[in-house]
MARBA-3410 file (N, C-alpha, C, O; in Angstrom, 1 decimal):
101
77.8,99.4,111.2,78.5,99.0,110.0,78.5,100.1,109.0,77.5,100.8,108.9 ~ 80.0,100.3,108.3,79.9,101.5,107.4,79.9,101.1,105.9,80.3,99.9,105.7 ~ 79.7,101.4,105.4,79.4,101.0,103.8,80.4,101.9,103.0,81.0,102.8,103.6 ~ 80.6,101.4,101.5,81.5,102.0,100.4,81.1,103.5,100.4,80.0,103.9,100.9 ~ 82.0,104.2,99.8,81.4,105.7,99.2,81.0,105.4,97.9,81.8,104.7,97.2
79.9,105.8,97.5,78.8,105.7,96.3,79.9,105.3,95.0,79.8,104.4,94.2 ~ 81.1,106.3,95.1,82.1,106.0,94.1,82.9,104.9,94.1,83.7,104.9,93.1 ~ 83.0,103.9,94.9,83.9,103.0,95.2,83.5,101.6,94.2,84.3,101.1,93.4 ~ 82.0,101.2,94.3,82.1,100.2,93.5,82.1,100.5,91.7,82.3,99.6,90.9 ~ 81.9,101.9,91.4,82.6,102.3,90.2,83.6,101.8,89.4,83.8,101.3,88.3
84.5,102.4,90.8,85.9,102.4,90.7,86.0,100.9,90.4,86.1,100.4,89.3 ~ 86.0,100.2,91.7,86.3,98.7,91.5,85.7,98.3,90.2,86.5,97.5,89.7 ~ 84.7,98.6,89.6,84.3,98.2,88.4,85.0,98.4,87.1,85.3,97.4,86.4 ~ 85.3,99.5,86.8,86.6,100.2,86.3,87.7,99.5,86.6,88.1,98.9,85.7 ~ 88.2,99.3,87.6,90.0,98.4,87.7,89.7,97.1,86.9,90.4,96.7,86.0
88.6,96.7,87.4,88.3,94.9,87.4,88.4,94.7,85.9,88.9,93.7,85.4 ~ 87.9,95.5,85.2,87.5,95.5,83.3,89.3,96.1,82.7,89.9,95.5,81.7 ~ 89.9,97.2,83.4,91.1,97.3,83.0,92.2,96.2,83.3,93.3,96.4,82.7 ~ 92.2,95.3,83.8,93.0,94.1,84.2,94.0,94.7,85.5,95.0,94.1,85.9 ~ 93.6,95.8,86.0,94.0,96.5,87.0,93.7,95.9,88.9,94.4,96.5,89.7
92.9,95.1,89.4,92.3,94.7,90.2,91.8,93.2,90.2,90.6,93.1,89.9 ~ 92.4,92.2,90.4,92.0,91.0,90.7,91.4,91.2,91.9,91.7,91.8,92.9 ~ 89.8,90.2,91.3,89.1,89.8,93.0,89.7,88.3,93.7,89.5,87.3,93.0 ~ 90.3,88.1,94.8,90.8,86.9,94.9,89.8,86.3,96.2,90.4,85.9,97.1 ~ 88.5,86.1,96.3,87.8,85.4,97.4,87.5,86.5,98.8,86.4,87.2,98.9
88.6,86.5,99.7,88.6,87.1,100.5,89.8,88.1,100.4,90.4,88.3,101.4 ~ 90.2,88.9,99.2,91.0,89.8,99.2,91.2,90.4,97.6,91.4,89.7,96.6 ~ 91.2,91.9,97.6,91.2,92.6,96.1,92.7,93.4,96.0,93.1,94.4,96.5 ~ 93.1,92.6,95.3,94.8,93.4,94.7,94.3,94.1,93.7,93.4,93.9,92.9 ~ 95.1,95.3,94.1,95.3,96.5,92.9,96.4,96.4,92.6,97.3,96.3,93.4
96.5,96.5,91.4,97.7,96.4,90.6,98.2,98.0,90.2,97.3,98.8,90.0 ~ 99.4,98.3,90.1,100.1,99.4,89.3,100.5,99.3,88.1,100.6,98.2,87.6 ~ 100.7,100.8,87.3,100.5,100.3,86.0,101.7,99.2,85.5,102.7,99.7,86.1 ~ 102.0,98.4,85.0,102.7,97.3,84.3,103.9,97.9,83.1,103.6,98.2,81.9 ~ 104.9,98.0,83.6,106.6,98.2,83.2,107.2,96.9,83.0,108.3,96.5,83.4
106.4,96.4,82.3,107.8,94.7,81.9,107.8,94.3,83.0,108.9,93.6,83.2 ~ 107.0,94.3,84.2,107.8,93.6,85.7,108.6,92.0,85.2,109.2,91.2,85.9 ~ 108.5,91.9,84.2,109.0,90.3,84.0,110.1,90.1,83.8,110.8,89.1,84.1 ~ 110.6,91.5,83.0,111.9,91.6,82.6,113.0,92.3,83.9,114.2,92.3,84.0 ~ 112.2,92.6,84.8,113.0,93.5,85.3,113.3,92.8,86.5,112.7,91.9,86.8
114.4,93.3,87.2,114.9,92.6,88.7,114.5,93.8,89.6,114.5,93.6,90.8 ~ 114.1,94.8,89.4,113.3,95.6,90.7,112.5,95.0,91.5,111.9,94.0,91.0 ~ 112.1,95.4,92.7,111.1,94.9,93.2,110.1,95.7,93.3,110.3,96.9,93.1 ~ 108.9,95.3,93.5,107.8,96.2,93.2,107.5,96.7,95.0,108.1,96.2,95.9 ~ 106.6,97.6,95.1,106.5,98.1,96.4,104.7,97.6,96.5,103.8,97.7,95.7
104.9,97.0,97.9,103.5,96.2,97.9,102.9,96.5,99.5,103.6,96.1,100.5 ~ 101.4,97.3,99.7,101.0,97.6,100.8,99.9,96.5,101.0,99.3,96.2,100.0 ~ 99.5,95.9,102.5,98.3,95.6,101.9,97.7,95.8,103.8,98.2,95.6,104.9 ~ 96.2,96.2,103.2,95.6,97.0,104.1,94.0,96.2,104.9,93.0,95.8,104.3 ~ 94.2,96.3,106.4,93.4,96.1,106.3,92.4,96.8,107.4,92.5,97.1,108.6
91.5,96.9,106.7,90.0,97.6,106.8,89.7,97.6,108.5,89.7,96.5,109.2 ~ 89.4,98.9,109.0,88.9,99.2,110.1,87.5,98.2,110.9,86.8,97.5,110.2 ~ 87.3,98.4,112.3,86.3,97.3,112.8,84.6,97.9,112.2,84.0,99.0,112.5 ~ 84.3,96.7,111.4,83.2,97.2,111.2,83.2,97.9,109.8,82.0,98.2,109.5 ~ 84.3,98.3,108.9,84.0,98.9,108.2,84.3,97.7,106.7,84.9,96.7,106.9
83.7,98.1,105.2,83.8,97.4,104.2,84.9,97.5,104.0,85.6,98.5,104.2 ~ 85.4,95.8,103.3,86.1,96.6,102.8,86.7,97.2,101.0,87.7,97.4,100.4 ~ 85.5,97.1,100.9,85.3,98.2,99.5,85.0,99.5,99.4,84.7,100.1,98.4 ~ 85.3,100.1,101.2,85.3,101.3,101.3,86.9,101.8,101.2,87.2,103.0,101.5 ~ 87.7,101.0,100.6,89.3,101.3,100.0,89.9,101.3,99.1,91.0,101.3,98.8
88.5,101.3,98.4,88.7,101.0,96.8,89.1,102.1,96.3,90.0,101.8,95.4 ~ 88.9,103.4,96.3,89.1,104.6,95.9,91.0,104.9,96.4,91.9,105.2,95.6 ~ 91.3,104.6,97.7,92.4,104.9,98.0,93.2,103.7,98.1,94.2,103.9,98.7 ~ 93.0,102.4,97.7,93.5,101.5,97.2,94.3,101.7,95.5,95.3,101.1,95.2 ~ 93.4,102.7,94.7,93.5,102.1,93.4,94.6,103.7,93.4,95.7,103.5,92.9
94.5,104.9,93.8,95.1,105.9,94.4,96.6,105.7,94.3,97.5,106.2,93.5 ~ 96.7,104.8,95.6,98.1,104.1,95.3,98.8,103.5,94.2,99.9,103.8,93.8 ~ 97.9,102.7,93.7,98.4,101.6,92.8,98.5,102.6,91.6,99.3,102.1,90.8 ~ 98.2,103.8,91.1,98.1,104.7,90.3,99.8,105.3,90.5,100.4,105.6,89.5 ~ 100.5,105.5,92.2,101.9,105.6,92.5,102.3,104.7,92.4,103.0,104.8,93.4
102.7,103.1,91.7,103.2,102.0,91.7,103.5,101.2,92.5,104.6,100.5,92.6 ~ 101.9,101.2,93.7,102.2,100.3,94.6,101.4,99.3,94.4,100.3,99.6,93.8 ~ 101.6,97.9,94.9,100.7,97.0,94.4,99.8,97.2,95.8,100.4,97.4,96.8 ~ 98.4,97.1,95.9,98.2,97.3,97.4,96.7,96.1,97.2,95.8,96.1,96.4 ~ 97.3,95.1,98.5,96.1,94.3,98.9,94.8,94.9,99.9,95.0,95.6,100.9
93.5,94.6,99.4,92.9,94.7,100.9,92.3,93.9,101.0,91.9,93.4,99.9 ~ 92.1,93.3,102.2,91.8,92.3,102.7,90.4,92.1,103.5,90.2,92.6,104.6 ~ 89.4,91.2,102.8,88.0,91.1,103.3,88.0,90.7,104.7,88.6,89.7,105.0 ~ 87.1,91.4,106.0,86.9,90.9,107.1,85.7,90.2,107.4,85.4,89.9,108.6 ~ 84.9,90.0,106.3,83.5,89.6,106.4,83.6,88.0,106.9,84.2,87.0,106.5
82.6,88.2,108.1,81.5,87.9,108.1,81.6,89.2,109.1,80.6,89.8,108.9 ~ 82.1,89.6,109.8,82.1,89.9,111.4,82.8,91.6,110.8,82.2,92.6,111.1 ~ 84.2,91.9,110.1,84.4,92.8,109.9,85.4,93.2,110.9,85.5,94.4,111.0 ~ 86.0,92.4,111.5,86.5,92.1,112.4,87.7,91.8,112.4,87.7,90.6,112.2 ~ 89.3,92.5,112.6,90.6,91.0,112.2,91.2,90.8,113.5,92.0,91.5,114.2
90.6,89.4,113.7,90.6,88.6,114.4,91.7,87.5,113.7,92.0,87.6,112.5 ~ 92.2,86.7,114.5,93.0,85.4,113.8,91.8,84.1,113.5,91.9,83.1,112.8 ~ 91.1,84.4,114.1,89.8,83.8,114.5,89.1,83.6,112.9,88.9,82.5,112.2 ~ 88.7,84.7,112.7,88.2,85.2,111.1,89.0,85.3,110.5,88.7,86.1,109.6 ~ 90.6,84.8,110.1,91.3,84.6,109.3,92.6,85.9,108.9,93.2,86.2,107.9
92.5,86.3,109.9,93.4,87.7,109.6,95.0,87.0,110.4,95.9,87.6,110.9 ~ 95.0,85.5,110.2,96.3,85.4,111.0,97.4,86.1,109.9,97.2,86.7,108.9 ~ 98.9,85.6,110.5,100.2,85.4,109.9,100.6,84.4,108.7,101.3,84.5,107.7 ~ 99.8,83.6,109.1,99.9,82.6,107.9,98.9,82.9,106.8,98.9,82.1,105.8 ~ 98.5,83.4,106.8,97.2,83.9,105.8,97.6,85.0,104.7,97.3,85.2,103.5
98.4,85.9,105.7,99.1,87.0,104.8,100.1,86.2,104.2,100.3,86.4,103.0 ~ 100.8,85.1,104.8,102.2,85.1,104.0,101.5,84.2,102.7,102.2,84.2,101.7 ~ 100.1,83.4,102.6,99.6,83.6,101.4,99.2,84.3,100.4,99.0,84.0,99.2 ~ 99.0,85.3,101.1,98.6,86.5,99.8,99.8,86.9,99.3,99.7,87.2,98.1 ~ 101.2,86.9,99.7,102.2,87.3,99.8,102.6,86.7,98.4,103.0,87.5,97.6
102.5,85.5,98.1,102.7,84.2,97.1,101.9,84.6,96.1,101.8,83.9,95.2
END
């Protein structure tokens, strides 16, 4: 099992206080910086990523927030218990198309 780089939960600490980073349970959106999305009919550009076998996944926090710094909204998606994405552990289709919402 691989762990965060020393700078990662910083970071995350940093987004989470800037209103940049919702923790949602089993998955941490990074947000880009905020242009009126309310007003506007653009769509936003949205990645969401998930974490290699065995690895955290708060080891993407650095190149998670990276992105969102280029105006992408980017999910990553926890594999814990196992670290694993399995449909089994919750990495199905229907799961994404809730984070999606």
């Amino acid at each position: 099992r691989e762990s965060e780089l020393p700078g990662a939960l910083t970071c995350l600490k940093r987004r989470v206080e800037s209103g940049r980073c919702h923790r949602c349970g089993r998955f941490d959106m990074f947000l880009p910086v905020e242009e009126n999305h309310a007003s506007s009919t653009k769509a936003i550009k949205a990645f969401i990523l998930l974490p290699g076998a065995l690895i955290s996944h708060l080891a993407y926090t650095q190149i998670a927030a990276r992105l969102s710094d280029l105006g992408i909204c980017v999910v990553v998606v926890s594999m814990e218990p196992l670290r694993l994405a399995t449909s089994y552990l919750g990495s199905s289709p229907i799961r994404f198309a809730k984070i999606r919402r």
